[in-house]
C-alpha positions in Angstrom: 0.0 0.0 0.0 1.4 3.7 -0.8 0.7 6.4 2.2 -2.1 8.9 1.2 -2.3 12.5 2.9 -5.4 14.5 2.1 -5.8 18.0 3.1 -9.6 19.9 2.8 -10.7 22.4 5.7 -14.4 21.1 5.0 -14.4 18.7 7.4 -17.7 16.8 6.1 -15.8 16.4 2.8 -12.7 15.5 4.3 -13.9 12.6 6.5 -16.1 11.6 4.2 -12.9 11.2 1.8 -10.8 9.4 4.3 -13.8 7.1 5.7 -15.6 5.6 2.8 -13.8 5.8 -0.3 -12.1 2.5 -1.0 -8.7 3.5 -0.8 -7.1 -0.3 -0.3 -8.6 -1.2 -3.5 -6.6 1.2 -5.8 -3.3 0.5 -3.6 -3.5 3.5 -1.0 -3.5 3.3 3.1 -4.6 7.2 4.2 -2.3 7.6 7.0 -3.2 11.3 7.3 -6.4 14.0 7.1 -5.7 17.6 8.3 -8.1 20.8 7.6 -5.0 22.9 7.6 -2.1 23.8 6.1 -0.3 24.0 9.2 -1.1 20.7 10.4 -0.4 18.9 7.0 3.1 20.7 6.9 3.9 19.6 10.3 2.9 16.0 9.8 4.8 15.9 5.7 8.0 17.4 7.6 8.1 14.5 9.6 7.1 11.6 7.9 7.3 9.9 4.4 4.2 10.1 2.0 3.6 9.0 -1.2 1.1 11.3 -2.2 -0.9 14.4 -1.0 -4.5 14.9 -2.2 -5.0 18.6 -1.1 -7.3 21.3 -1.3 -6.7 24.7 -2.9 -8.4 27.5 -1.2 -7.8 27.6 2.9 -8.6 30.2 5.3 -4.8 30.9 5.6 -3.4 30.5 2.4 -4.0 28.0 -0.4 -3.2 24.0 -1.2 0.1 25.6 -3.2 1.8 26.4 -0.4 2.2 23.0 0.7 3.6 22.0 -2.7 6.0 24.8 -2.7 7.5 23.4 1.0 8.7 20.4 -1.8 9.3 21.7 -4.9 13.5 20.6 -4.3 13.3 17.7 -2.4 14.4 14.6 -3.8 11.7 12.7 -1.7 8.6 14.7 -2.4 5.2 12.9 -2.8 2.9 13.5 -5.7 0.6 15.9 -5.7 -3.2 15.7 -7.0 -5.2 18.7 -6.5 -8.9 18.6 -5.4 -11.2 21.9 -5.7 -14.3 23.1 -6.5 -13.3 25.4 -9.1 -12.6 24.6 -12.2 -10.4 27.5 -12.7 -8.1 27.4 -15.6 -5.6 29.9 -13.7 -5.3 27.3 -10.9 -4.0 24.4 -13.6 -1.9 26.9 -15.3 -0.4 27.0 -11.6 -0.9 22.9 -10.9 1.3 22.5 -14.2 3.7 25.0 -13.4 4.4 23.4 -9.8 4.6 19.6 -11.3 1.0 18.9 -10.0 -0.1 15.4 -11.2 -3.6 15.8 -11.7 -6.5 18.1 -10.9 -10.0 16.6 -9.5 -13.5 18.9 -9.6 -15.9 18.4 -6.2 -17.7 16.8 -6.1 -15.3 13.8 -7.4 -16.5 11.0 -8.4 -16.5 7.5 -7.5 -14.7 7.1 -11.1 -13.0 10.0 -11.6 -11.2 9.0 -8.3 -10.6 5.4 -9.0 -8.8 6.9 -12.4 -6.4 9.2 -11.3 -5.4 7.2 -8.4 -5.1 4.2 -10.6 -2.5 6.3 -12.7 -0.9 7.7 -9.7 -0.2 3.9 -8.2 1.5 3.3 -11.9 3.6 6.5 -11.8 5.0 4.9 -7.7 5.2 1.8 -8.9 7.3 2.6 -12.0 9.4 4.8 -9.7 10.1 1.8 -7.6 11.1 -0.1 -10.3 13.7 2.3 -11.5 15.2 2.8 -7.7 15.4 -1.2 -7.6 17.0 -1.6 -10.9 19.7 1.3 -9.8 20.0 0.6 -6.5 23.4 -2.3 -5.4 21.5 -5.5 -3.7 22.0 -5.0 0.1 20.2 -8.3 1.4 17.1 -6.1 2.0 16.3 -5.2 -1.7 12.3 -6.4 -2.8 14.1 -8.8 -4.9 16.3 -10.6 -2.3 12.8 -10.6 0.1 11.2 -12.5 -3.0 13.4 -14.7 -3.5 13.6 -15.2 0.6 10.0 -16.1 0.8 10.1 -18.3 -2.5 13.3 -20.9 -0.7 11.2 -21.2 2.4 7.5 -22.1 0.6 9.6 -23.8 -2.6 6.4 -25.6 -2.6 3.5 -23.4 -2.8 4.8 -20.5 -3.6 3.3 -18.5 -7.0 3.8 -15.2 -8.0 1.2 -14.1 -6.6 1.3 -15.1 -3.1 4.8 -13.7 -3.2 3.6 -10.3 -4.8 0.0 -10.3 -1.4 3.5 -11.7 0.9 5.3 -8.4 -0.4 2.2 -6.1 -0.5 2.7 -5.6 -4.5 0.8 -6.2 -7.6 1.4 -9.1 -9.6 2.3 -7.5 -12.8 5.3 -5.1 -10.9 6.8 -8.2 -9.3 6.9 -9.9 -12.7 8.6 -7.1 -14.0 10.9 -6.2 -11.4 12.3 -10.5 -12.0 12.6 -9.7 -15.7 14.2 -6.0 -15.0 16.6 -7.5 -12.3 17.2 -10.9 -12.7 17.0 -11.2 -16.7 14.4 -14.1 -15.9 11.1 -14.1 -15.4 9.4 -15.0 -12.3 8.4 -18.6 -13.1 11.8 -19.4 -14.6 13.6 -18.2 -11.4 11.4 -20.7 -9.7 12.0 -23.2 -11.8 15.7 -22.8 -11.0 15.4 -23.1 -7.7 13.2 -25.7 -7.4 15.8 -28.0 -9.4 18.6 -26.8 -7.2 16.7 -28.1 -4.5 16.0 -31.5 -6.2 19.7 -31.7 -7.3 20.8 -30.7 -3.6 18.1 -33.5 -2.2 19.8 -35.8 -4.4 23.2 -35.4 -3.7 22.6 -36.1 -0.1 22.9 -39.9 1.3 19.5 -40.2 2.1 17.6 -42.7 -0.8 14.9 -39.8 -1.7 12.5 -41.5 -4.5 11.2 -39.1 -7.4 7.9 -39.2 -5.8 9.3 -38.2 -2.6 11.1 -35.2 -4.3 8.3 -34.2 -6.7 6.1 -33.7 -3.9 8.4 -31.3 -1.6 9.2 -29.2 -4.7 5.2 -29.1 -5.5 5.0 -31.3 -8.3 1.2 -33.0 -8.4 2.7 -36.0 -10.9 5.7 -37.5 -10.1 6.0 -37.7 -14.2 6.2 -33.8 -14.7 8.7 -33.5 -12.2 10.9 -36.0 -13.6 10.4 -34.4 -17.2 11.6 -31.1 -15.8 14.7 -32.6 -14.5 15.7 -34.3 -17.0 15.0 -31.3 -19.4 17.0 -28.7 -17.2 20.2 -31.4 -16.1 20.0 -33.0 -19.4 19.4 -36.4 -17.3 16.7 -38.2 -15.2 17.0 -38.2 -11.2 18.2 -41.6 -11.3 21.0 -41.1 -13.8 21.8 -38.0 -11.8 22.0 -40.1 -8.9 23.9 -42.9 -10.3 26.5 -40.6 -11.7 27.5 -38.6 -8.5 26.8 -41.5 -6.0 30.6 -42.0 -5.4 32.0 -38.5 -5.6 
């Protein structure tokens, strides 16, 4: 979930923003509501959000000035502006200050879901790019993937690994192919037979059944197919061939 700020001094709009719009299923968590400009600078000084949904016209001063407070900073969230005038002067200013999208009150339901759909690409896509650029520290979305995958080897999918990681399906997927120059179901795949190969090597006298069903293999017959296909030889002449090394 990406952090959500709203900002409106009408307080009937504002809860009514907060409280029953479905935030969770267009990929935001509001983690703060002010009716101030004050009180939403104080709270974006101090804490990390991804984006700020914000009035324009307040009693002292407008939804601009909080967007100013950012303009240089490297972490600043997006900004989507929400007013009840459609004023062509005020997005001449939203454009000038790097706004990302201007909403009309009374908003609705699917003029909402749009623009936040469209914001959640724009962080998403961001998050690729820092991933892709960032050096691997042991605590990169790609190391926790492939953490969870080696300890549910067999029931792991992409996407209980994407709800595990609190991402969509489709950025995961990307992220794999981005990073790793595999996709998601082909890293799998590779670890999976590094298990079986590993299983094998050991001195315990593990059947293909056996193995096929802590890797997740339904048929003993596809796992054995996928073996043979990715070592170039079944289990048994795997076996047989590093039994006295």
């Amino acid at each position: 979930m990406y952090s959500l700020v709203i900002v409106d001094d009408e307080i009937e709009q504002l809860e009514g923003l907060r409280d029953y719009y479905p935030w969770g299923k267009v990929g935001f968590e509001v983690t703060g509501s002010f009716s101030s400009i004050k009180m939403a600078l104080d709270y974006l000084k101090k804490n990390h959000v991804d984006v700020v949904l914000t009035d324009i016209l307040f009693p002292s001063g407008t939804g601009f000035d909080i967007i100013k407070e950012f303009q240089d900073r490297k972490d600043k969230p997006l900004f989507c502006i929400l007013s009840a005038y459609d004023n062509f002067a005020f997005a001449q200013k939203a454009i000038q200050y790097g706004v990302q999208d201007f909403l009309v009150k009374p908003a609705s339901f699917q003029d909402i879901s749009k623009v936040f759909s469209r914001l959640y690409s724009i962080l998403q896509e961001k998050d690729v790019k820092t991933e892709i650029n960032e050096p691997s520290t042991g605590n990169s979305t790609i190391d926790k993937a492939l953490s969870i995958m080696a300890k549910r080897i067999k029931t792991c999918t992409l996407h209980t690994v994407s709800q595990e990681l609190g991402l969509s399906d489709a950025y995961l997927s990307r992220l794999f192919k981005e990073k790793k120059g595999e996709n998601f179901q082909d890293v799998l795949l590779s670890m999976k037979m590094k298990a079986a190969q590993d299983m094998l090597l050991q001195k315990s006298n593990y059947h293909n059944k056996d193995l096929a069903e802590a890797l997740g293999y339904r048929e003993t017959q596809n796992f054995c197919r996928m073996f043979k296909k990715h070592f170039g030889m079944s289990p048994q002449e795997f076996r047989k061939q590093n039994e006295n090394k």
